[in-house]
C-alpha positions as CSV (number, residue, x, y, z in Angstrom):
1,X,0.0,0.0,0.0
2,X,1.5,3.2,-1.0
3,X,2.2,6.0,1.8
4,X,-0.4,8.7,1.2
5,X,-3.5,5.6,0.8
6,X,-1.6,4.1,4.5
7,X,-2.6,7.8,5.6
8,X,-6.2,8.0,4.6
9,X,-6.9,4.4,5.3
10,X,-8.7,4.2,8.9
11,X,-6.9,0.8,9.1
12,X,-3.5,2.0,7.8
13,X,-1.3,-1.0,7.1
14,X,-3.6,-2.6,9.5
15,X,-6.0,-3.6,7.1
16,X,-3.5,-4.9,4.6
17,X,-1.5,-7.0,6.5
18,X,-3.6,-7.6,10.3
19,X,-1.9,-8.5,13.3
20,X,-2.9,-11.2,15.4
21,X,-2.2,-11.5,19.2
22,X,-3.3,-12.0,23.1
23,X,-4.1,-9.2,25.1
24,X,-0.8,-8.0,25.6
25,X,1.6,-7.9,29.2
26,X,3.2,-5.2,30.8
27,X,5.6,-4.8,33.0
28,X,5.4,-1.8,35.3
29,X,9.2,-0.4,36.9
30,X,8.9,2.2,38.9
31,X,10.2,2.4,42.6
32,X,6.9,4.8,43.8
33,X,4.2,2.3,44.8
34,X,1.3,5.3,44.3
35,X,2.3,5.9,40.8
36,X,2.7,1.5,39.8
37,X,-1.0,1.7,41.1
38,X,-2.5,4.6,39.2
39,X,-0.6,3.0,36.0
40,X,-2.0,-0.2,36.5
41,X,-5.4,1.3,37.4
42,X,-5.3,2.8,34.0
43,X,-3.9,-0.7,32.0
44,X,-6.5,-3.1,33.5
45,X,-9.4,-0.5,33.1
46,X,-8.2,-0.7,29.2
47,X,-7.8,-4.5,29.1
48,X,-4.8,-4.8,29.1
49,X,-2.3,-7.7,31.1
50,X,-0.1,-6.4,34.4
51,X,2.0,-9.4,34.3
52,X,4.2,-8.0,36.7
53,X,5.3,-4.8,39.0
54,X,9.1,-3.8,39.8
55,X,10.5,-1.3,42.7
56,X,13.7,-0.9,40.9
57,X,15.8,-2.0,38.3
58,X,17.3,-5.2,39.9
59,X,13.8,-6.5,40.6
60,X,12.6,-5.5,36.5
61,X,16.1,-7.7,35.0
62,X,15.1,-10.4,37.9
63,X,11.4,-10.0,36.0
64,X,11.5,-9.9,32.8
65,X,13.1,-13.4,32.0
66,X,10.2,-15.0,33.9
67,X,6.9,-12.8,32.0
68,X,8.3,-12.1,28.9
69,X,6.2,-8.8,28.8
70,X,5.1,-7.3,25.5
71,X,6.0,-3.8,27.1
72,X,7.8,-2.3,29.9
73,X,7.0,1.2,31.5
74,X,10.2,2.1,32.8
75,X,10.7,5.0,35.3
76,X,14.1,6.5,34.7
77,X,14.7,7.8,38.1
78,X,15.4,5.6,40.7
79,X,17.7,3.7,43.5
80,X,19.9,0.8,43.0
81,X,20.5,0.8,38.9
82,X,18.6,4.2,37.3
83,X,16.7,3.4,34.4
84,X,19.1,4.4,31.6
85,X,21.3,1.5,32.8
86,X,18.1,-0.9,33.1
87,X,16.9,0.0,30.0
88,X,20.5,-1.5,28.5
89,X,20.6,-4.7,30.6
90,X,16.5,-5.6,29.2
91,X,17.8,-4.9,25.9
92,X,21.3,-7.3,26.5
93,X,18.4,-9.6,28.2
94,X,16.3,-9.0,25.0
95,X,17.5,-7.1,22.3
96,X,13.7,-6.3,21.0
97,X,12.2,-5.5,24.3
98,X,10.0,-3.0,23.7
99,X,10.5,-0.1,26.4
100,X,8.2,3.0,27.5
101,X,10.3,5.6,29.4
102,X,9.0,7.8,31.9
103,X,10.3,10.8,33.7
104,X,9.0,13.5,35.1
105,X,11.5,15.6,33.6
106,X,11.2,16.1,30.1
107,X,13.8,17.9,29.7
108,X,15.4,16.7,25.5
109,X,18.3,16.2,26.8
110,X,16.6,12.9,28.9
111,X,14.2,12.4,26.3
112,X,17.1,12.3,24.0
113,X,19.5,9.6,26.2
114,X,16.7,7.3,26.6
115,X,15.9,7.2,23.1
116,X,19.0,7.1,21.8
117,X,19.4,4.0,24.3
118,X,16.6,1.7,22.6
119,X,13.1,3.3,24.5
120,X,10.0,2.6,21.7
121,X,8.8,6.5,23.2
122,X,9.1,8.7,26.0
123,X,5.9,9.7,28.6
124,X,6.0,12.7,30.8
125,X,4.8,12.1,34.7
126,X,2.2,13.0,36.0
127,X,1.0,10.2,33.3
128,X,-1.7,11.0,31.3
129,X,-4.6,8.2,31.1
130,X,-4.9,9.3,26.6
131,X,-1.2,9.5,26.3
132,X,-0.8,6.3,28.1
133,X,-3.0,4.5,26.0
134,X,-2.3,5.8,22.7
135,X,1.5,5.4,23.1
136,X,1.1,2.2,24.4
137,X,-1.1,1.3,20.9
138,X,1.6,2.5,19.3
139,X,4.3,0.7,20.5
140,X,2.2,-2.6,20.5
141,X,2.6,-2.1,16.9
142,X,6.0,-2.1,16.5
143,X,7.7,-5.6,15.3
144,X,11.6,-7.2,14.6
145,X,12.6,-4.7,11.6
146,X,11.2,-5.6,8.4
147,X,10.2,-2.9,5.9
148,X,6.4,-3.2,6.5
149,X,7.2,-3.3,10.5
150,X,9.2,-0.1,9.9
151,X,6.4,1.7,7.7
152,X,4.0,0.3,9.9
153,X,5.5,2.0,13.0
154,X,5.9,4.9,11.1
155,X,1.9,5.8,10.3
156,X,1.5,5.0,13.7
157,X,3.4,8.0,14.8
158,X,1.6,10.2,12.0
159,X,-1.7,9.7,13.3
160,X,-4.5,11.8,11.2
161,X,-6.5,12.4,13.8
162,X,-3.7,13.6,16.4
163,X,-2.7,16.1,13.6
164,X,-5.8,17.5,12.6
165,X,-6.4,17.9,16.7
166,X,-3.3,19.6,17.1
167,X,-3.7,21.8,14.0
168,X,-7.1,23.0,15.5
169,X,-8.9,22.1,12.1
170,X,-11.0,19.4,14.1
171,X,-12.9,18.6,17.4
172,X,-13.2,15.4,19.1
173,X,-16.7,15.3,18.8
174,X,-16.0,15.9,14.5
175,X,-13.5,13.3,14.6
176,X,-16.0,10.8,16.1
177,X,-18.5,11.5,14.1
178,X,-16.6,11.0,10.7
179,X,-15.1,7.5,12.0
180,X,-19.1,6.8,13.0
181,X,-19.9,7.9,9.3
182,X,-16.9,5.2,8.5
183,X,-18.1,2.3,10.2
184,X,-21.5,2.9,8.8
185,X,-19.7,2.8,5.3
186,X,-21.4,5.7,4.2
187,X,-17.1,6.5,3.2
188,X,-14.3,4.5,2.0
189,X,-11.9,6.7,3.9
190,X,-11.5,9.0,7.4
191,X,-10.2,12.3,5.4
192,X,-13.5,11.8,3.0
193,X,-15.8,11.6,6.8
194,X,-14.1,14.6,7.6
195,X,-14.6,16.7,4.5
196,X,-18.1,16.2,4.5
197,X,-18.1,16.9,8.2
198,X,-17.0,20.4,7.1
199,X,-13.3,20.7,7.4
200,X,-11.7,22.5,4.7
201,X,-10.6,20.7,1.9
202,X,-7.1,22.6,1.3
203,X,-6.4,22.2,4.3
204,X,-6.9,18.4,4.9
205,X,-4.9,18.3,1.9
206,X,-2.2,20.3,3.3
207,X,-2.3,18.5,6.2
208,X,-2.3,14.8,4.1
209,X,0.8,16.3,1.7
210,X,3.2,17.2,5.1
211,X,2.2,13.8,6.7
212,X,3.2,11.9,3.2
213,X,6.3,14.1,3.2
214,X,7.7,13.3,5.7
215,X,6.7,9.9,5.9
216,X,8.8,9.6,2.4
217,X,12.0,11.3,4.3
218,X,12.1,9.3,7.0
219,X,11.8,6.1,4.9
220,X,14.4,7.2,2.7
221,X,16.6,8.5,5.1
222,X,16.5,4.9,6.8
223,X,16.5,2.9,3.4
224,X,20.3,5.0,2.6
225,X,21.4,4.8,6.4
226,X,21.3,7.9,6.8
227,X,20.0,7.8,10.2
228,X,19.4,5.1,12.7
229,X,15.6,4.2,14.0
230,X,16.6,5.2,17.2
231,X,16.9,8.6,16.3
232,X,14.4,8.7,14.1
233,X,12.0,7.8,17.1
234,X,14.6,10.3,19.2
235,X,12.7,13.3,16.3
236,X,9.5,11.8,16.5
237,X,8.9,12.0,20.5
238,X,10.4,15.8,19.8
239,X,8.7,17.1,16.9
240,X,4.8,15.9,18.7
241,X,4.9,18.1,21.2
242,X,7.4,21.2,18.9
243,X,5.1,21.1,15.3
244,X,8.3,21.5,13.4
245,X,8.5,19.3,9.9
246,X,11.3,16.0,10.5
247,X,13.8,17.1,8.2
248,X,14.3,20.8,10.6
249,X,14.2,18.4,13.6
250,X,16.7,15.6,12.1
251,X,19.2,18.4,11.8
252,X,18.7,20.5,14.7
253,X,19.3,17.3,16.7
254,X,22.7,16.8,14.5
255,X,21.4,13.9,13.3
256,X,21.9,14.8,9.8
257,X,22.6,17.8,8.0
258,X,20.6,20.4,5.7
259,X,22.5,19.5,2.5
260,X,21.6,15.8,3.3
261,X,17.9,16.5,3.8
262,X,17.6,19.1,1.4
263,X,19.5,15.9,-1.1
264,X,17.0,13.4,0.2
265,X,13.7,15.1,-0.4
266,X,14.9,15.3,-4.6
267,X,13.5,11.5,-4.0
268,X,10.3,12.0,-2.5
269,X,7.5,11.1,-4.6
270,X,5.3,14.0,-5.3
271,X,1.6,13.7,-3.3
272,X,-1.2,13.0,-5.7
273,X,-4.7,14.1,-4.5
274,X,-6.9,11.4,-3.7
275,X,-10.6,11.8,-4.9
276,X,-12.1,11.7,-1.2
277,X,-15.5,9.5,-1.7
């Protein structure tokens, strides 16, 4: 499935290629009892599996091995082994553990460290129950690297929705009415829902073209080597809450340079305007 059809699909790559699996298991490391509760307040409430709580890091490496968790929420601040260095020893334990960092300082410079480590995404205490849930949907889709994994991961992080939220060109209550009007099939795609729901049309498109953009940049950069996934994800975490386009954030981060970017985006296919019915 080409990039820009992933984007306006409700299902994404979803669709195309489903994933199958049990309610998934976390494992919850953080050495404040108060704050494991609220977090596994929140999981169980969404369905999900608390296969196991840790007070510090020792306890999460002594863990791990025995649930085989499908995610971790790691607190990075606390006694005995921090959780920079227990975010290594999961991922010398297993190298594709899948980790959720969580600070409450989110400062880049810790967002950046754990990243750059191996975390899937970075949360900022006190937890919020949406962020929680969508990052943790996110992260449950991300798989060993193969190129639909990677492109898969990558739509998750452009959600439509999220960015037409954060741009102010839709409400909640818009948003779920057009998937409504989706499930009742009375559209073949979300951005179609939306249209008719009254957003503007240029501007869902402009919206759809910077999404597929950089989408495209991000696939080539990888594709040449350019940049790792770990700082790819490093960008992502800091261009959602900054607005800024990948490429700008890539190079502010000295992950790459203008000339590079500015070389790479020669190779992105040009957007072609769906007919949205």
């Amino acid at each position: 499935m080409p990039v820009i059809e992933a984007l306006e699909s409700p299902e994404g790559l979803e669709g195309e290629f489903p994933i199958m699996q049990a309610v998934a298991k976390i494992l919850i490391v953080d050495d404040a009892l108060f704050l494991r509760m609220v977090l596994r307040d929140m999981l169980l409430k969404a369905g999900y599996h608390v296969a196991g709580e840790a007070a510090d890091g020792i306890q999460a490496c002594e863990l791990y091995p025995e649930v085989r968790p499908d995610v971790v929420f790691l607190d990075l601040y606390m006694p005995n082994i921090d959780g920079i260095t227990t975010l290594k020893k999961l991922l010398e334990i297993d190298p594709h553990a899948r980790v959720i960092a969580c600070s409450s300082n989110g400062k880049e410079e810790i967002i950046k460290t754990s990243m750059l480590q191996g975390a899937r995404d970075f949360l900022t205490k006190p937890l919020d129950e949406t962020k929680v849930l969508n990052t943790l949907r996110k992260v449950l889709k991300t798989r060993p690297g193969t190129p639909r994994s990677v492109i898969e991961e990558l739509l998750s992080w452009y959600d439509v929705e999220e960015w037409l939220l954060k741009a102010g060109m839709a409400s909640f209550e818009a948003i779920a009415g057009a998937k409504k009007a989706l499930k009742e099939g009375r559209f073949k795609t979300l951005p179609a829902a939306l249209q008719d729901g009254g957003i503007d049309e240029e501007e869902l498109h402009s919206i759809m073209e910077d999404l597929h953009r950089d989408v495209s940049v991000a696939v080539i950069l990888l594709q040449a080597h350019a940049i790792s996934m770990e700082q790819l994800r490093c960008a992502l975490v800091t261009l959602r809450t900054s607005g800024r386009r990948l490429g700008f954030t890539l190079v502010e981060q000295g992950f790459c340079t203008q000339a590079q970017i500015a070389d790479f985006m020669k190779n992105v296919p040009p957007y072609k305007r769906a007919e949205f019915i």
